[in-house]
N, C-alpha and C positions, 0 to 999 in steps of 0.2 A: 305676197307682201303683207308683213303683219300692221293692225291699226298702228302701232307705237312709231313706224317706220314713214308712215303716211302723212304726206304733210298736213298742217291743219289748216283751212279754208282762211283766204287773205279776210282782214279787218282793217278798216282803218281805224277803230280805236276798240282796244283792249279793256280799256275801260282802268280803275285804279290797281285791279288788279297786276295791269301785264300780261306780256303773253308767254302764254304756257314755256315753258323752259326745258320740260325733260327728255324732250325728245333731242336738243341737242349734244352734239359729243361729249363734251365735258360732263354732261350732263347722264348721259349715257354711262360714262364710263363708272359710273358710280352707281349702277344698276342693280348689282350684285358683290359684297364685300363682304368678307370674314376677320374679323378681329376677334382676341382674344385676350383675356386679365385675368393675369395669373396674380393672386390676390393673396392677402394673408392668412383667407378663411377660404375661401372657396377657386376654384377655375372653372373659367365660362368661356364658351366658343357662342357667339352671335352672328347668325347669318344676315346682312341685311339685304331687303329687293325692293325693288318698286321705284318710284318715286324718289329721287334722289334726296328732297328737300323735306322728304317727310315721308321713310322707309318703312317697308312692312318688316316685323322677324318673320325670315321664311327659317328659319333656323336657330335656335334656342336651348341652349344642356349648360346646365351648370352640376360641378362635381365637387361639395364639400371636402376638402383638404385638410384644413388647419394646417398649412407651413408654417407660421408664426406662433404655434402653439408652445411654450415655453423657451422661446428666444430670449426672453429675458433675460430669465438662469442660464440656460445655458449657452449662448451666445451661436444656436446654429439651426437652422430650418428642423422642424419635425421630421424624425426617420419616416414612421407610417405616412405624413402629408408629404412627402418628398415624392416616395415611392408611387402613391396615388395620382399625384401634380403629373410625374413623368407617363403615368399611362395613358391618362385623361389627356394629356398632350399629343399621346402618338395617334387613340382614337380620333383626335379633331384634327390630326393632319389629312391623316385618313381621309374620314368623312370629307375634307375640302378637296382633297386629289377626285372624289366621286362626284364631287359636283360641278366638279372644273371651275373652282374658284381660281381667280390671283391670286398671287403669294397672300397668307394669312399676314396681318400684322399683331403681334404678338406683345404685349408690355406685359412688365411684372413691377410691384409697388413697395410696400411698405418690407414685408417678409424677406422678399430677396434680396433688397438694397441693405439692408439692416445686418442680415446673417451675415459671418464668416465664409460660408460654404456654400454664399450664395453666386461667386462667378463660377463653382465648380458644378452645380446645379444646372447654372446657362449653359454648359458646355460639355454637358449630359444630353442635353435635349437638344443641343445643335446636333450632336454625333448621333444622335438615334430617332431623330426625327426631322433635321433638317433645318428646324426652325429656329431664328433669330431673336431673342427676348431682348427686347429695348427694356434698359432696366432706366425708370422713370426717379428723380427726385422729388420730394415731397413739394417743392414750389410747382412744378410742372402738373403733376399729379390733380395740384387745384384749378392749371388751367385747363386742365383738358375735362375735368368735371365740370367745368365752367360752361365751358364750350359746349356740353351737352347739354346742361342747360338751355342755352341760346339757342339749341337746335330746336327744343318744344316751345321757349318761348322765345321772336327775334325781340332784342331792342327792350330786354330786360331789366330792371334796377333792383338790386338787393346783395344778400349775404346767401351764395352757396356755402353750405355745410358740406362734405362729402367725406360718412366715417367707414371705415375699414376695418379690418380684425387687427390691425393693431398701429391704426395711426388713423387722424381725423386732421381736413384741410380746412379751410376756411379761403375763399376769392370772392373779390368786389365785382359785381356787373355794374354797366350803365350804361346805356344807350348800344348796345351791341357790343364792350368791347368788355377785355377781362381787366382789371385792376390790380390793386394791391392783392399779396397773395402770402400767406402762410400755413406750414403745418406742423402738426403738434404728434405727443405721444399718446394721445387720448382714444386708443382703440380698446374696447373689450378683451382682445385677448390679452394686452397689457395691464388692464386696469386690473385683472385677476391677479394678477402678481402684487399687486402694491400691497403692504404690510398695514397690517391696524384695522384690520375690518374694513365696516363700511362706514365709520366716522371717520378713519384714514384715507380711505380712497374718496370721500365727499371734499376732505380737507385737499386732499393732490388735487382734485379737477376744479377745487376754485382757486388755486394759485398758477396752476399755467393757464385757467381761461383767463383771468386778471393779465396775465402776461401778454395773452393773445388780442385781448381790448386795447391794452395800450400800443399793441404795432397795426390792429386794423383801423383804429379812433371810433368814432360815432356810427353805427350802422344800425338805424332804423324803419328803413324800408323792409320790401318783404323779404322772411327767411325760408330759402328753398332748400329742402331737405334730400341729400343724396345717399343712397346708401342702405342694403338688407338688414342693418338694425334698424333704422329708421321707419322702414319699411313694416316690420315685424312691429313696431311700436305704433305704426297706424291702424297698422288692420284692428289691434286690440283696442286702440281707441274707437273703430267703427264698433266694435263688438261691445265697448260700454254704453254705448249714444244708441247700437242700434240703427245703425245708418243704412239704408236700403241698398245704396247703389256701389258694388263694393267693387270698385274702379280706385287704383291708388294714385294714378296720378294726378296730380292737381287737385289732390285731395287737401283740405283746408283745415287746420289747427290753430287757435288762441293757442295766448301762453293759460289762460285759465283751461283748457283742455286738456291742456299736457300737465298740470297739477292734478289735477282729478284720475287722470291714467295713471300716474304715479303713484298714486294711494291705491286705485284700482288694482294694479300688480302686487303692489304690496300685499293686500290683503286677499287675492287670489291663490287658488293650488297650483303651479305652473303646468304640472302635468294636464290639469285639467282645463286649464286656459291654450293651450297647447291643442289636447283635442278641441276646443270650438272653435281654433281661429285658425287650423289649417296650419300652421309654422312649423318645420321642421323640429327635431328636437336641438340639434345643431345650432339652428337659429335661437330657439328660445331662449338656450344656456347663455347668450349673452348679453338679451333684452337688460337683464335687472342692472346691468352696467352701462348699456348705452341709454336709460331711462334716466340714472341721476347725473348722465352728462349734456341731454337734451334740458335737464328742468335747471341747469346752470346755465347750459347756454341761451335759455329763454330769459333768464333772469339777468344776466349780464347784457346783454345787447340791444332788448329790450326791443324786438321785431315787431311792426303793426299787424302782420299777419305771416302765416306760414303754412307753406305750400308743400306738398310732397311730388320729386320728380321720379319717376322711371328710367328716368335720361342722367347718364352718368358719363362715366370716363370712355364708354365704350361707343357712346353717342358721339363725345368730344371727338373720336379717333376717324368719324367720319366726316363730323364738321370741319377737320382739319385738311379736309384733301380738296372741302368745295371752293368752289371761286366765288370773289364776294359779292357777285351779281343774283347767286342762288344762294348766298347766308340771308341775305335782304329779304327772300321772296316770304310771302304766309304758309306755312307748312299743311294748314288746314287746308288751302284754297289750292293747292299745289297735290294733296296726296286725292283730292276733288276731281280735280282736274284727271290724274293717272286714271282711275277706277271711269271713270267716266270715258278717257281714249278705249278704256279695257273691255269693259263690261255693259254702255251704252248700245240701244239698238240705233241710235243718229249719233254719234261722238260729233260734237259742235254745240249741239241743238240748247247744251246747258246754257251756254252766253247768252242767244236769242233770248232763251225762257226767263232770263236775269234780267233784262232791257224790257221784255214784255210785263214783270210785277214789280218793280222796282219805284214807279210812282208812286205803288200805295204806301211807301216806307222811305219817299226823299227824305223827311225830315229828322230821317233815323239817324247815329251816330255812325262812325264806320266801323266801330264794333260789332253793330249789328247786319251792318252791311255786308258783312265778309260771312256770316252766317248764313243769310238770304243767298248769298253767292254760293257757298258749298250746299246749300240745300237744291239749289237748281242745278247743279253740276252732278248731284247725286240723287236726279228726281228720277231717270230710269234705270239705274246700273243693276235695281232684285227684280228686273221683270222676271225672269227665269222662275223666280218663288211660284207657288201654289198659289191663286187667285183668294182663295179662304185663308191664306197666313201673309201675303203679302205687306200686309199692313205693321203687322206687328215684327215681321221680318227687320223691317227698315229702322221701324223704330229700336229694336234690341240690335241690330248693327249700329246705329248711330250712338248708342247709350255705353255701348263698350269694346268699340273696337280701338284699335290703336292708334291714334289721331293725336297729333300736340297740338297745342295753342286751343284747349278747349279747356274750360270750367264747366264742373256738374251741371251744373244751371243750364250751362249753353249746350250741352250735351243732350238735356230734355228737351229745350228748343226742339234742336236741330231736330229729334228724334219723332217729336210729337208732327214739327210742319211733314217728315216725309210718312208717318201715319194718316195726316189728313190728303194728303196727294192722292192714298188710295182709303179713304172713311171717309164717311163724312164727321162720325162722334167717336170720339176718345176713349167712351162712356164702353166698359165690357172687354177691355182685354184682362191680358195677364199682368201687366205692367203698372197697373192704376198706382201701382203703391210708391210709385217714382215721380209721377208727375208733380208732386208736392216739392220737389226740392226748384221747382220755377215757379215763382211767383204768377196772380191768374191774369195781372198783365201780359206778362209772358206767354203767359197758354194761350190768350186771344188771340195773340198777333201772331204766335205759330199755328194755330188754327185758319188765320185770313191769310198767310202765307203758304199754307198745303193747299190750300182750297183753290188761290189764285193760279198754284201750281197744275191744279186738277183738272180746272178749266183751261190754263195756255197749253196742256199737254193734247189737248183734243186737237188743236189746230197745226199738232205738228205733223209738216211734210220730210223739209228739209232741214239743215244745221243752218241755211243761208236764208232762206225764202222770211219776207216777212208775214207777220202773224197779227198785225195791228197792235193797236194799243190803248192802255189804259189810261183816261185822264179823273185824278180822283180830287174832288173837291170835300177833305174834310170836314169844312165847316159848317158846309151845306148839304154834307150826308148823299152827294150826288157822283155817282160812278158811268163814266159814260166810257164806250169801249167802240173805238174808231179801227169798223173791221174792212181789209183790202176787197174789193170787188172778187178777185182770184181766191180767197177764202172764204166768201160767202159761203160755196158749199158744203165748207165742212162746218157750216154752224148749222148742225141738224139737234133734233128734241133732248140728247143726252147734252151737247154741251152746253144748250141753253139751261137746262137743269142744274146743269155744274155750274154756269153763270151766276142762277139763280140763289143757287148756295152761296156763292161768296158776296152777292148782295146780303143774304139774309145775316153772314157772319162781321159784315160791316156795320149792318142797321142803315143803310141805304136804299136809294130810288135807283134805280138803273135806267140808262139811253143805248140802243145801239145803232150805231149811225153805220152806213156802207160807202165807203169814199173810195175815190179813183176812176 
């Protein structure tokens, strides 16, 4: 029987998280999915596993096409992207018969809906591969962007953006659910086409965004960005700022950012901006178009802030199968929870360890709480590492692996407290150049949070057994730690030392009382 199979030990309170979800069916059954979008620049096969509510890519190929590449004129999918789409198609059946996937679910967007010869295209790749192409409407199209969204973050408000090779959507969130919704003709491989230079094409993208303000109204909450132009337009913004941590989701943009990158390209070599930031040539060709449709859309809608997601249509395709008892869950605290059933030597023992430091951060927000929560649910999952890199293991997993519902900021958190789990000083890795984007409030309290972690990890037997606990008197700088008589013995010279740490990292007296 594997851990995922094995029930988890009863509680009677979960605490605000909930209790773990993925081990059941429905939950299960969403274990392992392959979707595919067939797109009007590219096709991509996405394996997802893990965690239902917050999936790993065990599988990932995308294959530049361009099927919309002069659809314009001539009113019919690209012969060479056609011919490529149907290979790239037969290979990702392939590959999903090898891995004994379900049926692949397959959509096609902007490219196929649009061509002529695009139901003759569907029915190419039904005859020679099997597969089913749900061909998507541009209303749809935004909510299933939407909904991927909502996957990295639950319970979202703002304006998804989500542009294509040759169409760009625009949907409302709020409180979990999609809203208004439209889409336009504003994709790069269309804007190429329009007549007049690029005084012509700045004058076309401000009268259908004008168009598009007056059917969404007022949206100035956050603007989350979907989409490999978008994409290709951050990275180069990290590359003007110099950004350390080159993670693109949840990466953050002003509209004064996206001015400055604007002028940035402008006055860059593309070729040469091309080699430093990694971007296909494919991709780059169409940055300079979807740059003066981002510095319109900045300007028109007038976003407090904006976000860049990874989570798109391909994420929505999953959102859409879950039940809305796992839409609701925190995807941080959920993909926490998998690696920990997975990869823990006690799978449980996170929760205890959450109940046992959780006093010294009651007065936290539940922002922060949910951080504390995956960091304890993720305090043994790299024992396997090397004892000499263990530290810096956890932190460079934390800093960039695939996790939603995290901000850089809270990224280094999380990163730095599972560094002090096994450090005591921060001071001398490879990573120092990161720790600056969390404020030194922050490094504290991830500091007193590894520590505390360091210490309850000494006292672990069991996932159930208790371990005592901590009562912290802020005001009075007094930590007094009420250990069970049945634990006494594992409070031998090293975890008093570890004790001792997390006093010295509070600037408190320490009591240990033995009760029971």
């Amino acid at each position: 029987m594997t851990v995922l199979e094995t029930e988890m030990p009863a509680a009677a309170d979960w605490g605000p998280f909930g209790r773990p979800l993925f081990d059941s069916p429905d939950a299960r059954a969403l274990s392992r999915v392959g979707v595919v979008d067939v797109g009007s620049n590219s096709v991509r096969l996405v394996v997802f596993d893990g965690a239902a509510r917050s999936p790993a890519y065990f599988y990932n190929e995308k294959i530049m096409c361009a099927l919309g590449a002069g659809l314009s004129e001539t009113g019919h999918l690209n012969p060479e992207g056609r011919a490529r789409a149907l290979a790239a198609l037969r290979r990702f059946q392939c590959l999903a018969e090898g891995m004994g996937l379900p049926p692949l679910s397959v959509v096609a967007t902007a490219a196929v809906r649009d061509a002529e010869d695009g139901p003759d295209f569907c029915a190419d790749v039904l005859r020679e591969t099997g597969l089913k192409i749900w061909v998507i409407d541009g209303r749809e199209e935004a909510r299933l962007s939407a909904q991927g969204v909502l996957l990295g973050w639950p319970g979202s408000y703002g304006l998804v953006c989500d542009i294509g090779g040759s169409s760009m959507e625009l949907a409302e969130i709020h409180g979990g659910e999609v809203g208004k919704r439209v889409t336009s003709s504003l994709g790069p491989l269309k804007l190429r086409d329009i007549k007049g230079g690029r005084r012509g094409r700045k004058a076309h993208i401000a009268a259908v965004m004008d168009d598009l303000h007056a059917e969404m109204g007022k949206q100035n909450d956050r603007l989350f960005l979907v989409g490999g132009s978008w994409r290709a337009i951050a990275r180069i913004d990290m590359a003007r700022r110099g950004y350390p941590l080159k993670v693109l989701h949840e990466y953050r943009m002003s509209a004064k950012d996206v001015r400055a990158t604007l002028k940035y390209i402008d006055k860059r070599d593309m070729e040469a901006l091309r080699a430093e930031t990694g971007i296909s040539a494919a991709r780059m060709s169409l940055v300079p178009y979807a740059i003066d449709v981002l510095n319109r859309l900045v300007k028109t809608f007038k976003p407090k802030d904006i976000a860049v997601s990874s989570y798109g249509i391909r994420e929505g395709l999953l959102y859409e199968q879950m039940p809305q008892r796992l839409r609701e869950r925190d995807p941080l605290v959920e993909a926490s929870r998998f690696a920990e059933a997975k990869d823990a030597r006690i799978p449980g023992f996170g929760k205890t360890l959450y109940d046992f430091v959780i006093p010294l951060f009651n007065n936290g927000p539940h922002t922060k709480k949910r951080l504390i929560k995956a960091a304890c649910l993720l305090h043994d999952v790299s024992w396997r590492a090397h004892p000499d890199y263990r530290a810096e293991v956890c932190f460079d997993n934390a800093t960039r692996a695939n996790l939603g519902g995290l901000k850089h900021s809270e990224r280094v958190f999380l990163g730095l407290a599972l560094l002090h789990r096994y450090r005591n000083k921060r001071q001398g890795t490879a990573f120092e150049y990161l720790y600056d984007l969390l404020d030194e409030k922050g490094q504290k309290e991830a500091e007193i949070l590894g520590k505390a972690m360091r210490f309850g990890a000494m006292l672990m037997v069991s996932n159930t057994d208790s371990i005592g606990k901590l009562k912290w008197q802020p005001r009075k700088k007094h930590l007094t730690l009420e250990l069970p008589r049945a634990a006494e013995p594992l409070f031998g010279e090293v975890a008093e030392a570890r004790l001792s740490s997390l006093c010295d990292a509070l600037e408190a007296e320490c009591k240990v009382k033995v009760v029971g």
